[in-house]
N, C-alpha and C positions, 0 to 999 in steps of 0.2 A: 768367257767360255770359248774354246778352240771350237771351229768348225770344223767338218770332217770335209776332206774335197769328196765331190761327186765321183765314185768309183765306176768303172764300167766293165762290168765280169758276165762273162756268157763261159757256157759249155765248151769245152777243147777236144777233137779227138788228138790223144798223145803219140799218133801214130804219122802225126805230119809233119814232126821236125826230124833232120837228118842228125844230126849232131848234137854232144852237150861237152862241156867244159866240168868234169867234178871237182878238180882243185885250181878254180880262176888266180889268176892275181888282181890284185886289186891295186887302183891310183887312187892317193887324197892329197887335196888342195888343200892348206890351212890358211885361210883366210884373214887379214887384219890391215888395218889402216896406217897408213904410211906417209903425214902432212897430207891431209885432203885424198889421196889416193890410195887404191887398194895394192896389197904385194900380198902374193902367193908364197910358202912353202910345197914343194910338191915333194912326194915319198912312192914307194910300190911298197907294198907287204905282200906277202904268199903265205903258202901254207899254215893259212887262217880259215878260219869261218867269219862269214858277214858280222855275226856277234859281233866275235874278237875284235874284230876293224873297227866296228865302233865303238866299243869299250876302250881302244886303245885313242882314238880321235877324242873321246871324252877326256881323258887322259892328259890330253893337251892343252892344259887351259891355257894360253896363252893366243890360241886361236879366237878370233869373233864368229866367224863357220866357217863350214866346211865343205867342199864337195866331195863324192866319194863316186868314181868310176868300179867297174868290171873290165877288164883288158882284154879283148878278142883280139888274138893274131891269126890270119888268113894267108901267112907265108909272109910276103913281101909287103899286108899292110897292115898295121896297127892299129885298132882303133878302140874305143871308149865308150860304154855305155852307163850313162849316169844310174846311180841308184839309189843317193840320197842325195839331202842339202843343195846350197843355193852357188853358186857361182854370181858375186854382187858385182861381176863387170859385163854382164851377159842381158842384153835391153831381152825383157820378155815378149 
């Protein structure tokens, strides 16, 4: 039986973020072993919905996981917010 992780949800007022992103891009890692060692595939897809991205990463079976980023660009810097899966070269 999967456990469910401890979630932790409180009340938002939605009136304290400045910004939103409606059509993100999104990054995914495909994951797989490579003699003892892990190698990446990395991709962007857009004009998707979350679904799609992972509908299409199931898609992939030649992957072992995945990880799947959101792409926040702030001008000059790039960066990555996870949203699923595991990155297996990342010590927790």
């Amino acid at each position: 039986m999967l456990l469910m992780p401890e979630l932790n949800a409180r009340p938002v007022d939605p009136r304290d973020t400045r910004w939103e992103v409606w059509s993100p891009a999104y990054r995914v890692f495909l994951w797989s072993r490579s003699n003892e060692a892990w190698a990446s595939r990395e991709f962007e897809l857009g004009a998707a919905d979350v679904d799609d991205v992972l509908d299409w990463i199931r898609a992939q079976s030649d992957a072992e996981m995945f990880t799947l980023y959101a792409t926040v660009d702030r001008g000059d810097d790039l960066g990555l917010v996870r949203l699923a899966g595991t990155d297996p070269t990342r010590s927790t």
